[in-house]
C-alpha positions as CSV (number, residue, x, y, z in Angstrom):
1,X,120.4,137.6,236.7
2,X,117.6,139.8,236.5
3,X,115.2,137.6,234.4
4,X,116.1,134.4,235.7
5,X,115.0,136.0,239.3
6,X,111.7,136.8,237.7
7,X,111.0,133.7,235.7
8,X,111.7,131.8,239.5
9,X,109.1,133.9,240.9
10,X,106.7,133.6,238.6
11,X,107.2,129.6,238.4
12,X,107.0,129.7,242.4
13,X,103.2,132.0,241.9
14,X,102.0,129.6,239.3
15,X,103.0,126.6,241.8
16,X,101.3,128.0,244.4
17,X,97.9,128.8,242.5
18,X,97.8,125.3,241.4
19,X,98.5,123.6,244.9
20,X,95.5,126.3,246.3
21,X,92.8,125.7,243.6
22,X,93.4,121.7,244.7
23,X,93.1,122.1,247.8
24,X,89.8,123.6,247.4
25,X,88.2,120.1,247.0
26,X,88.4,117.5,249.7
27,X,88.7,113.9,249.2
28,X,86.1,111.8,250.3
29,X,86.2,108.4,249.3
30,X,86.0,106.2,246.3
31,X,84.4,103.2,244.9
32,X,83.7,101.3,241.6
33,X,81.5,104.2,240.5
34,X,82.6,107.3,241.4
35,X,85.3,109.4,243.5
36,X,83.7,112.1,246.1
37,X,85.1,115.4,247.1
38,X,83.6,118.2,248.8
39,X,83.9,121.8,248.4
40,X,85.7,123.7,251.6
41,X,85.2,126.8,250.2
42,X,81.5,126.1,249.8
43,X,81.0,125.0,253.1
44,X,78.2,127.4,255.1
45,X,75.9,126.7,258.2
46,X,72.2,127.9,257.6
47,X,70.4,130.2,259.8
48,X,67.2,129.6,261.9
49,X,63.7,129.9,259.8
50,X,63.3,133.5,259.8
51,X,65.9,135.0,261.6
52,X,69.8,135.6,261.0
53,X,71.4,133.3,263.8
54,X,73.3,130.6,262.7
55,X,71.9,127.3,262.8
56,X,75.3,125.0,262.8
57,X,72.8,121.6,262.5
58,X,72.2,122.8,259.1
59,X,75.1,122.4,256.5
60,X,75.4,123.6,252.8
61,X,77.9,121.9,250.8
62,X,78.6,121.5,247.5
63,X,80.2,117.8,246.9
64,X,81.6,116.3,243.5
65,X,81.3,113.0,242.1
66,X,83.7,112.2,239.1
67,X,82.5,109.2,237.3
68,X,84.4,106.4,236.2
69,X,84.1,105.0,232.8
70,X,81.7,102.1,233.4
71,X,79.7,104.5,235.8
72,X,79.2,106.9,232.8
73,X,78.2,103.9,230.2
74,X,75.9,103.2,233.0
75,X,74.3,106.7,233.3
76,X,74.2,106.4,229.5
77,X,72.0,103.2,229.4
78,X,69.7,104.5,232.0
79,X,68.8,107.4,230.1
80,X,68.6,105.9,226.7
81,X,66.1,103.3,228.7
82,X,64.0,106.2,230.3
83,X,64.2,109.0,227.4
84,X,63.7,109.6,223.8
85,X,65.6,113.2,223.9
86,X,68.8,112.9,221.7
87,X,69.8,116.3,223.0
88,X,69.8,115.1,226.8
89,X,71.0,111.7,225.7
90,X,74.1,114.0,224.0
91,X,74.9,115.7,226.3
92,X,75.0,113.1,229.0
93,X,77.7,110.7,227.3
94,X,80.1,113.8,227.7
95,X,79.7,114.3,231.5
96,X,82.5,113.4,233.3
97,X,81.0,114.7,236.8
98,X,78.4,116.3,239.1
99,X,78.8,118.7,241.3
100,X,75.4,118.1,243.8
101,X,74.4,121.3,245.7
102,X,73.6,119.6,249.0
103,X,71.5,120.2,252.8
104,X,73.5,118.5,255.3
105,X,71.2,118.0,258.7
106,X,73.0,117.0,261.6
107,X,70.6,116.8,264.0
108,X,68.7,114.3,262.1
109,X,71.0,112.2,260.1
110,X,69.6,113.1,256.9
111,X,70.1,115.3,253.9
112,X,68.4,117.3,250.8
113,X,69.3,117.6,247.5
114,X,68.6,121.4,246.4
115,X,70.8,121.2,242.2
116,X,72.8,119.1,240.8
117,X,75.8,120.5,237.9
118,X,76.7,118.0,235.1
119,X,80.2,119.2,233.9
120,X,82.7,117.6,230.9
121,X,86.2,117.1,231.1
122,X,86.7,120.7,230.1
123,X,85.3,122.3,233.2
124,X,81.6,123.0,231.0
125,X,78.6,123.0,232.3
126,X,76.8,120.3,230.3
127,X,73.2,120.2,232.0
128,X,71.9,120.7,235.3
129,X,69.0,119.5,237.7
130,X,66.7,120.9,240.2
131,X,65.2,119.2,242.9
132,X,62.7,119.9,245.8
133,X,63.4,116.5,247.5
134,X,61.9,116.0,251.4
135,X,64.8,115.1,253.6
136,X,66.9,111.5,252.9
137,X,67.8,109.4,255.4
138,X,71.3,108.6,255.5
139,X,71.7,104.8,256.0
140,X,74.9,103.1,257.9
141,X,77.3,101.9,255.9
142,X,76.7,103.8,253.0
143,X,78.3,105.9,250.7
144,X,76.2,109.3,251.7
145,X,77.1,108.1,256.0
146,X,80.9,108.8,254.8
147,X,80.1,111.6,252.9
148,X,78.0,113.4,255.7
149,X,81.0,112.4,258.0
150,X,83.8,113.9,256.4
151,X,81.3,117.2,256.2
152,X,80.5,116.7,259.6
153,X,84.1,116.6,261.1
154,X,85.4,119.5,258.5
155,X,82.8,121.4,260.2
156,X,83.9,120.7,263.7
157,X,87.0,121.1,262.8
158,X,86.8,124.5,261.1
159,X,84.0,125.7,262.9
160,X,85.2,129.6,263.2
161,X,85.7,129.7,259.7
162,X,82.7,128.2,258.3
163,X,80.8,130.8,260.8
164,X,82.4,133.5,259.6
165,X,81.9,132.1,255.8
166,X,77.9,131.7,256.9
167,X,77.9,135.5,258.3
168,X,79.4,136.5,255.1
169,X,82.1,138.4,256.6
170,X,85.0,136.4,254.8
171,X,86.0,139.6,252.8
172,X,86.0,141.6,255.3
C-alpha cells in the first residue's frame, strides 16, 4: 500500500511540473509561418531613464516564434541567397524557433528588438542575434498589433505582479 501511495504522488508532482512549465508560455496567435507565444514569467515594466520608478509604458517581454516547415525552408533560402557561411547556413536548417527579446512601448505603439535566440527541437541554443534597432512602428492589422495586444492586456491584467516582477521582489 505503501509504494503504490508514493508512486501516486510522485505521478501527481510530475503532472503538475509539466502543466506549470506550459503554462509559462502564452499563446498568441498563428499563421502559415509561425505560431507566437509570449513569456509570462519574463514579463517586466522598465523604469524611468535614470531613476528606479517604474515606467509601466515600457514592457520587456520575451516572445517565441516556432516555425513551421515551409517557414524554415524559407529562412533556409534567404540565407543561402545572402551568405557564403556553411557554418551559419548549418546551423540555421536546424532551428526550429526564436525566442526574440523584445521593448514593448505603449505609449507609442511601437516596439524594439534588443536579441533574438535561435533554438532546435532539443531546447539548444543554435545561434543568436543582437540588434540596436530605433523603435518599430506597429502597423494595424498585423501580426506584431496582436502580438503587442495580448502583452498589452496580460499587463493590465496582471499588473501587481508584473510590478512586483519589475522591482525584483518576486523572491521575497
Amino acid at each position: 500500500m505503501k509504494r503504490i501511495s508514493f508512486l501516486i504522488l510522485v505521478f501527481l508532482f510530475l503532472f503538475s511540473c509539466t502543466s506549470f512549465a506550459a503554462d509559462r508560455w502564452q499563446f498568441i496567435i498563428s499563421n502559415a509561418s509561425s505560431e507566437y507565444f509570449f513569456d509570462t514569467q519574463s514579463i517586466k515594466y522598465t523604469n524611468l531613464p535614470d531613476s528606479t520608478v517604474i515606467d509601466k509604458s515600457g514592457i520587456l517581454v520575451n516572445v517565441k516564434r516556432v516555425y513551421s516547415i515551409e517557414m524554415k525552408q524559407h529562412m533556409l533560402t534567404a540565407l543561402v541567397e545572402t551568405t557564403q557561411s556553411e557554418n551559419i547556413q548549418s546551423r540555421t536548417t536546424n532551428v526550429d524557433y526564436a525566442v526574440d527579446e523584445d521593448l514593448y512601448d505603449i505609449t507609442h505603439n511601437c516596439f524594439k528588438k534588443y536579441s533574438v535566440y535561435y533554438y532546435d527541437k532539443n531546447n539548444k541554443l543554435s545561434h543568436r542575434q543582437y540588434y540596436q534597432t530605433q523603435p518599430i512602428s506597429i502597423s494595424p492589422n498585423s501580426i506584431e498589433e496582436k502580438v503587442f495586444n495580448a502583452i498589452a492586456v496580460y499587463a493590465k491584467d496582471h499588473d501587481e505582479e508584473i510590478e512586483t516582477r519589475s522591482k525584483g521582489l518576486e523572491s521575497l
